[in-house]
Backbone bond lengths (Angstrom), bond angles and torsions (degrees), N, CA, C in turn:
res aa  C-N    CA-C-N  psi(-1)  N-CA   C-N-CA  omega(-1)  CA-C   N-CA-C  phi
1 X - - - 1.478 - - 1.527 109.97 -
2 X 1.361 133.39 131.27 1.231 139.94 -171.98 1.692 102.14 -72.27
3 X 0.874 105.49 156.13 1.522 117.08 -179.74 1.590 101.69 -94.35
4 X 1.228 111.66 153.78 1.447 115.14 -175.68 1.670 102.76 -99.09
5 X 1.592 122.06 136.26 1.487 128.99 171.43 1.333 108.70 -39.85
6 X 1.641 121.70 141.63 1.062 132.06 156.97 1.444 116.70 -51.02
7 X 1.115 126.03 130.48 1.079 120.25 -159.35 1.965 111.64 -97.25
8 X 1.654 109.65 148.51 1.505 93.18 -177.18 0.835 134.55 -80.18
9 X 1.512 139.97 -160.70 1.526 126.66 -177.77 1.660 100.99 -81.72
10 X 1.175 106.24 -24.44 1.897 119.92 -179.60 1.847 107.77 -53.20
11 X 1.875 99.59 -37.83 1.542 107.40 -144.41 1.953 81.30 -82.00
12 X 1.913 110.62 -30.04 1.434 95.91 -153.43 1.492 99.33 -87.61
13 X 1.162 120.34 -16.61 1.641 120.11 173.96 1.368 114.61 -65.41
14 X 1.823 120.64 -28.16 1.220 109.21 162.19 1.449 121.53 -84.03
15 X 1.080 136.48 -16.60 1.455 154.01 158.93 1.423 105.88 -48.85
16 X 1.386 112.58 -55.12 1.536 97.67 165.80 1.650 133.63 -59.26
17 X 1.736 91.51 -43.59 1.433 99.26 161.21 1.543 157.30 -69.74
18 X 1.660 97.56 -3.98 1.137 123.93 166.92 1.805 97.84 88.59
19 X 0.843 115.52 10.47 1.768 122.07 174.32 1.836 125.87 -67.72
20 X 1.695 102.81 -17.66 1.401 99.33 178.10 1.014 116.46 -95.04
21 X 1.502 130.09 163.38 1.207 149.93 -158.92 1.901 90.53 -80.26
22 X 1.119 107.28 152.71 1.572 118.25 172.57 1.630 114.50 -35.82
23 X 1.649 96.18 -58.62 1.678 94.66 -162.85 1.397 98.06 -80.46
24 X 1.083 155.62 -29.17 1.263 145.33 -149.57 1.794 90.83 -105.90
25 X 1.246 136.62 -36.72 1.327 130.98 151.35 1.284 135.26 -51.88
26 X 1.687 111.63 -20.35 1.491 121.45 150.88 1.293 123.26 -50.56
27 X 1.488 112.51 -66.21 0.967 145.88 151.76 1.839 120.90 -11.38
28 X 1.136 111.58 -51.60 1.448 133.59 -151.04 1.662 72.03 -102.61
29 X 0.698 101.93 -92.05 2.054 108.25 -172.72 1.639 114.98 -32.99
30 X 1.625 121.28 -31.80 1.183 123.93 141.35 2.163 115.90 -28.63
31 X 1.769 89.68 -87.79 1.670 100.42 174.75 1.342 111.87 -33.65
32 X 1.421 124.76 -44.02 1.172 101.57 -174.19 1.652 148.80 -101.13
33 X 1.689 79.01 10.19 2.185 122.87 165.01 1.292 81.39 -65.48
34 X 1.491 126.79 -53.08 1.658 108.68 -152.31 1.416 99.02 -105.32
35 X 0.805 157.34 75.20 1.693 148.64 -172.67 1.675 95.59 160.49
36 X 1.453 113.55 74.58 1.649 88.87 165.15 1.259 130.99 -108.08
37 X 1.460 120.51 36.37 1.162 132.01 127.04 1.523 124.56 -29.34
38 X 1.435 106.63 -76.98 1.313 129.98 -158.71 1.685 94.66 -65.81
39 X 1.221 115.09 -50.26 1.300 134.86 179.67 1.668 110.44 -51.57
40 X 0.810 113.16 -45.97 1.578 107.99 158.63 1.350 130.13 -88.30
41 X 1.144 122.33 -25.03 1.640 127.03 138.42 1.487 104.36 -13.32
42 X 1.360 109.85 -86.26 1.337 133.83 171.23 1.312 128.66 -7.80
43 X 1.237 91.51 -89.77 1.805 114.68 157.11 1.581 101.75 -21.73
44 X 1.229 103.43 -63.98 1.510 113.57 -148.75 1.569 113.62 -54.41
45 X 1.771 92.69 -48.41 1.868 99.04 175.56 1.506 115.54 -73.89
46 X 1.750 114.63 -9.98 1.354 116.19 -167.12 1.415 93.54 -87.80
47 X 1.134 144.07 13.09 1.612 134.44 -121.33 1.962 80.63 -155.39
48 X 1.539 108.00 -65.68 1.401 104.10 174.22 1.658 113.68 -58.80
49 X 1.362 113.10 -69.82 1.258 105.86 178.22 1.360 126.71 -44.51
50 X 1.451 146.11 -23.06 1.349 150.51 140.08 1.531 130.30 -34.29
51 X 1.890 93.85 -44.49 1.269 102.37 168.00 1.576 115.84 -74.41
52 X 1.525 118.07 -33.38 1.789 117.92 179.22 1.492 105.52 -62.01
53 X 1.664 112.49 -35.84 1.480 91.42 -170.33 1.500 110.23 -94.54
54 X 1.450 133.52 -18.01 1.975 119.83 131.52 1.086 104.00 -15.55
55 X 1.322 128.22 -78.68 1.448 118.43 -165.76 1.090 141.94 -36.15
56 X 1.649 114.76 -48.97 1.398 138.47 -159.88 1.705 92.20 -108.38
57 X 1.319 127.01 2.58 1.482 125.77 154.69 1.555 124.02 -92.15
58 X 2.084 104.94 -16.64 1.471 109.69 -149.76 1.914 76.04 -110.67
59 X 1.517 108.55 -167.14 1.157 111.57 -155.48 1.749 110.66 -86.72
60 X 1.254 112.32 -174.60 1.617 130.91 -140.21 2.196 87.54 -72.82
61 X 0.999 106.82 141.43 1.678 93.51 151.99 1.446 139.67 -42.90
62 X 1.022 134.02 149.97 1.800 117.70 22.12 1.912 118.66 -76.13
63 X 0.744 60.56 146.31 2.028 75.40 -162.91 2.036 90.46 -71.52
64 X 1.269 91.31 153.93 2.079 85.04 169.05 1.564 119.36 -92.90
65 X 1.040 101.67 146.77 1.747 99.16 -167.71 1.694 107.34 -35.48
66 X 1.268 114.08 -54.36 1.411 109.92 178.84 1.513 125.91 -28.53
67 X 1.471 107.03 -38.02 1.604 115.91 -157.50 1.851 76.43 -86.10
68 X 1.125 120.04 -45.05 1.291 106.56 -144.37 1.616 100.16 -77.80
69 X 1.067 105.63 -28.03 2.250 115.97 164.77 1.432 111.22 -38.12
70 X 1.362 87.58 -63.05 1.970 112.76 172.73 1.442 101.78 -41.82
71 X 1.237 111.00 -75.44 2.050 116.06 -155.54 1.428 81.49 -57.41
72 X 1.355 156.66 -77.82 1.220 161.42 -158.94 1.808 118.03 -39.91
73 X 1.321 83.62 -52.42 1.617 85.73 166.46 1.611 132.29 -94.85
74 X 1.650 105.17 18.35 1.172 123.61 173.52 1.550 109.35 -97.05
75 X 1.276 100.53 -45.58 1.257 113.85 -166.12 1.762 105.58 -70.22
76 X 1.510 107.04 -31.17 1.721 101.32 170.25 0.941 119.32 -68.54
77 X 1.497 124.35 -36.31 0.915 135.11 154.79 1.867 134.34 -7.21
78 X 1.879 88.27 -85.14 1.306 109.17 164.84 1.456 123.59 -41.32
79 X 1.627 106.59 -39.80 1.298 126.13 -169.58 1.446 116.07 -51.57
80 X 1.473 103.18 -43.20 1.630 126.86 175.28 1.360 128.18 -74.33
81 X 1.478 96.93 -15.96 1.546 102.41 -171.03 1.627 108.93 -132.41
82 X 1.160 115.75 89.88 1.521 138.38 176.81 1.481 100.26 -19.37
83 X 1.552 100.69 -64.07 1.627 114.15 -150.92 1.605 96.15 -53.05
84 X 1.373 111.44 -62.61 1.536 138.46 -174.00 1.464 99.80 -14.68
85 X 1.493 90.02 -83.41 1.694 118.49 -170.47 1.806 94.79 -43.94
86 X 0.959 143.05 -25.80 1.661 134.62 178.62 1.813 93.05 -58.95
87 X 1.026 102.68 -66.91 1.557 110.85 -171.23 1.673 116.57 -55.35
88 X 1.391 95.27 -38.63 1.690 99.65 176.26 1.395 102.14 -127.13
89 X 2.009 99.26 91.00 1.680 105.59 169.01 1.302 134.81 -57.77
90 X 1.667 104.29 -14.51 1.342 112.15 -140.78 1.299 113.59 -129.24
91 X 1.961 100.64 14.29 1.579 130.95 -167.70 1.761 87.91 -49.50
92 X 1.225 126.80 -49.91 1.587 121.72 -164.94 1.943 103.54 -63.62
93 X 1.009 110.63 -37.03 1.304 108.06 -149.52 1.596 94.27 -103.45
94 X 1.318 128.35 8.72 1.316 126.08 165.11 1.434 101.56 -96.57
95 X 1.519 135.69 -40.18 1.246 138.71 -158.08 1.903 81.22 -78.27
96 X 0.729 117.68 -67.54 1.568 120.45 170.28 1.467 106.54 -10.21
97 X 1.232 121.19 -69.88 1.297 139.88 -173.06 1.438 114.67 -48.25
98 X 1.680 105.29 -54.71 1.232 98.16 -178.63 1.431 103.11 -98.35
99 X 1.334 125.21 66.60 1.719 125.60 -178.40 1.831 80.03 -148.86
100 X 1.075 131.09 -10.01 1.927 131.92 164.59 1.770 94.26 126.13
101 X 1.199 115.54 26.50 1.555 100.54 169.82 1.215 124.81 -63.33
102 X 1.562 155.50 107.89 1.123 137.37 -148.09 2.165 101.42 -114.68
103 X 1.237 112.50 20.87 1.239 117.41 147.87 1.452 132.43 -92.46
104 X 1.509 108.28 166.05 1.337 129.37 174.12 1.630 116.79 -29.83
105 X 1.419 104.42 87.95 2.198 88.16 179.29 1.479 93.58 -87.47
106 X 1.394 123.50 125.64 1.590 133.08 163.75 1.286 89.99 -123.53
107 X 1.689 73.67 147.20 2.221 100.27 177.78 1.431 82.96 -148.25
108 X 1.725 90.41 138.48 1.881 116.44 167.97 1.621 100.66 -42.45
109 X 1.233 111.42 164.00 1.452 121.54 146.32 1.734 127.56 -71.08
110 X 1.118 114.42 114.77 1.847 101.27 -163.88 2.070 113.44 -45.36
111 X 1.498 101.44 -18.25 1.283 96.08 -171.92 1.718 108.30 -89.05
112 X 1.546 124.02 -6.44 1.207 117.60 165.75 1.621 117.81 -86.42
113 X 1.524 118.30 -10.07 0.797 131.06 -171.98 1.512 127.86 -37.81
114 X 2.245 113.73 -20.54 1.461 130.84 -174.52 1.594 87.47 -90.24
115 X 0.991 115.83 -12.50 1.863 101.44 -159.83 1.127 98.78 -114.96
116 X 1.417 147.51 -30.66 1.723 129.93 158.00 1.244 106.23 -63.02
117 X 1.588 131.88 -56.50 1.708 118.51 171.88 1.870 109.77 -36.91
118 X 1.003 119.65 -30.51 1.286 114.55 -169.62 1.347 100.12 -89.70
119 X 1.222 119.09 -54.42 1.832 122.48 166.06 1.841 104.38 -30.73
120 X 1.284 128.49 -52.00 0.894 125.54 179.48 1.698 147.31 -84.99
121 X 1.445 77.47 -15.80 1.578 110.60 156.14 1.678 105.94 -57.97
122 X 1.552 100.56 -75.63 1.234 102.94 176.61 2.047 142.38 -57.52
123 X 1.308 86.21 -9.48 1.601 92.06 164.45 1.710 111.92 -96.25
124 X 1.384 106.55 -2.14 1.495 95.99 -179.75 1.322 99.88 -96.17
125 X 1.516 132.00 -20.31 0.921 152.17 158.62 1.613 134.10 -25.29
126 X 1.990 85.13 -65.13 1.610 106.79 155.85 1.356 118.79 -61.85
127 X 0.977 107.11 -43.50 1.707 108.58 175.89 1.277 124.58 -54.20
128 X 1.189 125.64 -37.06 1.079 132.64 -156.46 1.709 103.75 -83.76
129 X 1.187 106.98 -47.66 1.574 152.61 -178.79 2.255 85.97 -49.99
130 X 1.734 107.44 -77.48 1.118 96.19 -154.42 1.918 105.95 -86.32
131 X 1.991 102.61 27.60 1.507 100.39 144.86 1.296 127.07 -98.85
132 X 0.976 111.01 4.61 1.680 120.74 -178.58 1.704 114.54 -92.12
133 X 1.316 124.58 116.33 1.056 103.46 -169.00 1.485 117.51 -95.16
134 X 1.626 102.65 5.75 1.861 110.52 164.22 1.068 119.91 -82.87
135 X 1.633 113.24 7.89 1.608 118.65 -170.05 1.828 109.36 -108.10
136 X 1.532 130.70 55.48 1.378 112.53 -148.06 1.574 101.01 -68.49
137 X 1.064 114.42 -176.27 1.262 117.44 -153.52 1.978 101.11 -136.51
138 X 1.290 103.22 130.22 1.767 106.00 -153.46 1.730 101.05 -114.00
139 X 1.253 126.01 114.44 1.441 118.10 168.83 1.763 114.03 -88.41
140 X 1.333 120.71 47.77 1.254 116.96 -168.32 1.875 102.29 -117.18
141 X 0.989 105.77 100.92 1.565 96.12 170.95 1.771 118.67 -142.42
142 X 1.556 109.27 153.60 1.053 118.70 -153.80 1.664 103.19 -97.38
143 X 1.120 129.27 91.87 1.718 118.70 -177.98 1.728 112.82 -48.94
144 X 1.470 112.62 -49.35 1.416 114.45 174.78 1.684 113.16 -54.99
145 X 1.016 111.46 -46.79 1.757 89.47 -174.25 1.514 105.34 -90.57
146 X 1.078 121.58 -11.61 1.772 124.32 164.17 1.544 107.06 -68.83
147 X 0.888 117.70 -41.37 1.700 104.76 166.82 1.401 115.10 -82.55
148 X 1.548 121.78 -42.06 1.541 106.45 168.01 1.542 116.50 -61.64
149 X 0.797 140.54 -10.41 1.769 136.87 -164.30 1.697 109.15 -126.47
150 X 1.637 121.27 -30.29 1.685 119.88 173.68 1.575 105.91 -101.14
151 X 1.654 128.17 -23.80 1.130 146.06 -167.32 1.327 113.28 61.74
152 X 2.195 123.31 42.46 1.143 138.85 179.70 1.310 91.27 -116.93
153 X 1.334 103.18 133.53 1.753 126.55 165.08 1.604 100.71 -83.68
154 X 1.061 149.60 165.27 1.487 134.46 -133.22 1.349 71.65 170.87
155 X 1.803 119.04 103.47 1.386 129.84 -175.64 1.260 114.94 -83.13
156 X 1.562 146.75 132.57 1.554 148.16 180.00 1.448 93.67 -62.22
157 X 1.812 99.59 132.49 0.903 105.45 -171.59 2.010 137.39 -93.32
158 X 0.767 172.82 138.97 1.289 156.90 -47.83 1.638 84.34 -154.43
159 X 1.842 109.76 115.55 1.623 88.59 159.47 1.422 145.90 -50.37
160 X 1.590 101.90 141.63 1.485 107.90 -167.82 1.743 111.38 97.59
161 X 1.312 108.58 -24.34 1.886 109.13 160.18 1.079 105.24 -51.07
162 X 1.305 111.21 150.45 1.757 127.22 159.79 1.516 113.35 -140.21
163 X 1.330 101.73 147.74 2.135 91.24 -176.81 1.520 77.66 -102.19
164 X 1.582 101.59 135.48 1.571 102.54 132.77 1.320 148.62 -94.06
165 X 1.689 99.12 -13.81 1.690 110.22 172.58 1.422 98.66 -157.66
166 X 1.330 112.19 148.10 1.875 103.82 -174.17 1.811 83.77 -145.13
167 X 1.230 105.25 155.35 1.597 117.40 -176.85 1.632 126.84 -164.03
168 X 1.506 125.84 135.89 1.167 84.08 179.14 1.453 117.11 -95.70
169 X 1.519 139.52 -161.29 1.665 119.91 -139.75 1.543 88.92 174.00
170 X 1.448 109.74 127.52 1.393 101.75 178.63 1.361 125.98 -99.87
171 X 0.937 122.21 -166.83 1.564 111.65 -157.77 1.947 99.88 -153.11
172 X 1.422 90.66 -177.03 1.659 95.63 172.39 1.655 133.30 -38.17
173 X 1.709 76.55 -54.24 1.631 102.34 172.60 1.306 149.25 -92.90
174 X 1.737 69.10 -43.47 2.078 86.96 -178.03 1.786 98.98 -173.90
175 X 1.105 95.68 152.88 1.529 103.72 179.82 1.700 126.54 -30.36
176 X 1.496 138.88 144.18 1.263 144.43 -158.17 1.068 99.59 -135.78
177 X 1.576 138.80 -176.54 1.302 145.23 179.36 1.816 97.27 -136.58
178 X 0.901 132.75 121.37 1.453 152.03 147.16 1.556 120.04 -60.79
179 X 1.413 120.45 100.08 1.448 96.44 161.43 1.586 113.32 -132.88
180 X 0.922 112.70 129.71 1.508 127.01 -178.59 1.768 103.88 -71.20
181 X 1.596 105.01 120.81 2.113 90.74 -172.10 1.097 85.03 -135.28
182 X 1.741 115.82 162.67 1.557 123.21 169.75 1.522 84.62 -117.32
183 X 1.131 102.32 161.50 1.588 105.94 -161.38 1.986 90.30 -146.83
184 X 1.210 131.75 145.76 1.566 138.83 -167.88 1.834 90.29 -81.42
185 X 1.202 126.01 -19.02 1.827 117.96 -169.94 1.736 110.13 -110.36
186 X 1.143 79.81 -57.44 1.846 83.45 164.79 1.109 139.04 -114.90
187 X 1.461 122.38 41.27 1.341 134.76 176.51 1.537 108.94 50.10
188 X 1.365 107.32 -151.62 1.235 134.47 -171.57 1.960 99.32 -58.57
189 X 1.486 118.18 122.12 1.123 106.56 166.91 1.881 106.04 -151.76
190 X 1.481 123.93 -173.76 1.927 110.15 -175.14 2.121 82.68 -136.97
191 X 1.041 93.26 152.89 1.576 95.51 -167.57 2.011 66.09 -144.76
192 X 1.685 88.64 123.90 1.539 123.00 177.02 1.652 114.62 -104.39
193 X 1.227 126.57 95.38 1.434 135.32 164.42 0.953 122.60 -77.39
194 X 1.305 126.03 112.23 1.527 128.63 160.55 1.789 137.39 -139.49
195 X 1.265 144.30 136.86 1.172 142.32 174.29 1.444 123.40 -35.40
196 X 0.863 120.80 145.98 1.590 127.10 178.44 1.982 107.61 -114.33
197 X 1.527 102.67 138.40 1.269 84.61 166.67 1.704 121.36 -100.10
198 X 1.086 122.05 4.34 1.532 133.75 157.66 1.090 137.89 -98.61
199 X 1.321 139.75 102.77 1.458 162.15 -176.03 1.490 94.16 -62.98
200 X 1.557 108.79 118.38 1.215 122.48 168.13 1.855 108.73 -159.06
201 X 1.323 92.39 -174.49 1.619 103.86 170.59 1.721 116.99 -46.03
202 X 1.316 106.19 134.55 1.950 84.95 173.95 1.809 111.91 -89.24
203 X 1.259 110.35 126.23 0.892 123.17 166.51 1.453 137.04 -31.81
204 X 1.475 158.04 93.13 1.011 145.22 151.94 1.508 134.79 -3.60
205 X 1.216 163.15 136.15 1.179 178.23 149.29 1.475 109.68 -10.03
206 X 0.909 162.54 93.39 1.665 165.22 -154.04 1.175 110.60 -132.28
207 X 0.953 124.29 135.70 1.761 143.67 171.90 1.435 116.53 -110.82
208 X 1.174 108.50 127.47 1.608 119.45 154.31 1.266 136.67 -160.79
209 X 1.269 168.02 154.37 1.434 144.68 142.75 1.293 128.89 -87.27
210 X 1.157 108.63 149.04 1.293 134.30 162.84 1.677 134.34 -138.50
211 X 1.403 96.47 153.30 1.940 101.35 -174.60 1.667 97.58 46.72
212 X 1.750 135.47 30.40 1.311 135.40 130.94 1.697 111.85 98.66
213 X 1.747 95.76 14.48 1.037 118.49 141.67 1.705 143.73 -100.09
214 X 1.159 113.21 160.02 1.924 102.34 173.00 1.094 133.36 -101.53
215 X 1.378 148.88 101.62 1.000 126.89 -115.67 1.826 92.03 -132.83
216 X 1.269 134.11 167.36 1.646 137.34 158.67 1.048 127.52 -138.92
217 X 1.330 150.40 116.35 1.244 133.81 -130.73 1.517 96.63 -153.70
218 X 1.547 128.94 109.83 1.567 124.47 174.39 1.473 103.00 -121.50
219 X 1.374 125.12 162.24 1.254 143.74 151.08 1.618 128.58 -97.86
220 X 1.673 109.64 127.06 1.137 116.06 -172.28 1.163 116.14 -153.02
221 X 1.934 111.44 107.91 1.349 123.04 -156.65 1.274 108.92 65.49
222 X 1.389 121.22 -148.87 1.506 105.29 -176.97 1.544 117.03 -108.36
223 X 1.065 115.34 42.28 1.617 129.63 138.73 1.146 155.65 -122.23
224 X 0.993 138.35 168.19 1.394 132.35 -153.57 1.561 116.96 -130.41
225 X 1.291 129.75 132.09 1.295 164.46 -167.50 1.162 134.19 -73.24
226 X 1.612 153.15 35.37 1.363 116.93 -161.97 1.771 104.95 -110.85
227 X 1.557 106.41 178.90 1.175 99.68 -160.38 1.479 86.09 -136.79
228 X 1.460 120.71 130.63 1.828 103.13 178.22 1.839 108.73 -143.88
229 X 1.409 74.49 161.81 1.860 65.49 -166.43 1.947 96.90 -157.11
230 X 0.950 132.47 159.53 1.193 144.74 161.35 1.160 152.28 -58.86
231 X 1.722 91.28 -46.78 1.474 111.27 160.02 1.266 128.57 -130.54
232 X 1.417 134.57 -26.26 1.334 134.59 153.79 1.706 116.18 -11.36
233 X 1.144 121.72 116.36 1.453 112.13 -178.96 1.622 100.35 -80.14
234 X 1.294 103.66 145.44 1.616 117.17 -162.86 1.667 121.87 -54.51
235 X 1.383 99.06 -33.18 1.769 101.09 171.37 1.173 102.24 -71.46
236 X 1.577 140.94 -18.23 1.387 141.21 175.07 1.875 109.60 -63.81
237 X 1.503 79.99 -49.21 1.653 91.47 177.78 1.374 112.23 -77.41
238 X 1.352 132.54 -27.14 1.547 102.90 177.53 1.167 102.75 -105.97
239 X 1.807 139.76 37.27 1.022 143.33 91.90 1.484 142.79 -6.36
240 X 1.338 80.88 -57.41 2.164 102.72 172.60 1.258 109.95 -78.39
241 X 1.720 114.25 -19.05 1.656 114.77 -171.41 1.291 97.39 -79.65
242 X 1.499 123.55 -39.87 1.537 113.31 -155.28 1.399 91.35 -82.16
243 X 1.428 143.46 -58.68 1.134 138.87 151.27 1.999 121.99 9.18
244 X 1.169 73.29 -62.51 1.773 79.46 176.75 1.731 121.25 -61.14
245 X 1.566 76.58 -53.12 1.527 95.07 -176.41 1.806 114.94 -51.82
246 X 1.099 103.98 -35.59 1.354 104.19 -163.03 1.617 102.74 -94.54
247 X 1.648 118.91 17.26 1.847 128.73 -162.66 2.065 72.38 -116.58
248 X 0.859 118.58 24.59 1.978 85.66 -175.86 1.770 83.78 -97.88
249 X 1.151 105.68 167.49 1.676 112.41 164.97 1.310 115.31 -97.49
């Protein structure tokens, strides 16, 4: 019988989170019967992160030294471990929280986690694109064959939007749509379309940042949404989300 791969630090953060598929979570829960090292590793970050989100459910600051030991030694944590920090964007701004921050701590969902990296892929993308001046830049796009050919409904956009460049842009999985918009409230911003391969509930409008952007990210039907921008302050931006949301037909 083949032995199953050691698993990565990516595979055990979703293992904690309940994000892997059955067999490869068999699998993973196997490694970690035999490895209890790793296995308490495990525990350990599943154990802090449980305690941050107590926190940010239980009441307002000052936080008790304990929590604030915790966010501190989570956050070095994260610091060390690339993969981690994908899953927990917001490792800075929770330790924040429990140190007396009395704002909004939002963290992605770990399972959108391929499609904002790709959201952000793709605005560095645009950028790069509208410094080149052999690269012109086209606001012409077709919603009907973008939903027949990516299977994204591509929502009418909010009076006073404008595209300045729209493209399509690949992603984790499968192709995305890029569009670069100036918008009359929040300036310059790229609203990222892409397919989902799981049929579920559509998601609500969410805010957070990461890598020092702001980002909003909803689900509708079986695709997914984000909206990112630089400077727009984030209630501005999930402003523009509900906006959108409510332009689908």
């Amino acid at each position: 019988m083949t032995r199953p791969d050691a698993p990565t630090d990516l595979e055990l953060a979703a293992f904690a989170e309940d994000q892997l598929d059955p067999a490869r979570r068999y699998e993973v829960a196997g490694w970690l019967a035999a490895h209890p090292s790793d296995a308490a590793r495990t525990m350990a970050d599943l154990h802090l992160t449980e305690g941050l989100r107590l926190a940010l459910a239980g009441p307002p600051p000052p936080a008790p030294p304990a929590m604030v030991a915790a966010a501190r030694r989570l956050e070095r944590r994260l610091a060390r471990r690339q993969a981690l920090r994908r899953l927990w964007p917001a490792a800075a701004a929770v330790a924040m929280f429990a140190l007396g921050w009395t704002g909004h701590a939002l963290m992605a969902p770990p399972s959108l986690a391929p499609v904002i990296e790709a959201a952000l892929e793709a605005e560095a993308a645009l950028a790069a694109r509208h410094a080149m001046v052999s690269q012109p830049e086209t606001v012409q796009i077709d919603t009907v064959e973008i939903a027949a050919r990516l299977g994204v409904t591509i929502p009418q956009l909010p009076q006073g939007w404008r595209i300045r460049d729209v493209q399509v842009v690949s992603g984790a999985d499968r192709p995305g749509v890029a569009m670069a918009l100036a918008t009359p409230d929040m300036g310059d911003i790229m609203l990222y379309s892409v397919a989902l391969d799981r049929d579920g509930p559509d998601l609500a409008p969410d805010t957070f940042r990461q890598d020092g952007r702001a980002l909003a990210v909803f689900e509708k039907g079986q695709a997914a949404y984000v909206l990112v921008d630089g400077s727009a302050p984030m209630a501005d931006l999930a402003g523009g989300a509900h906006q959108l949301l409510r332009r689908f037909n």
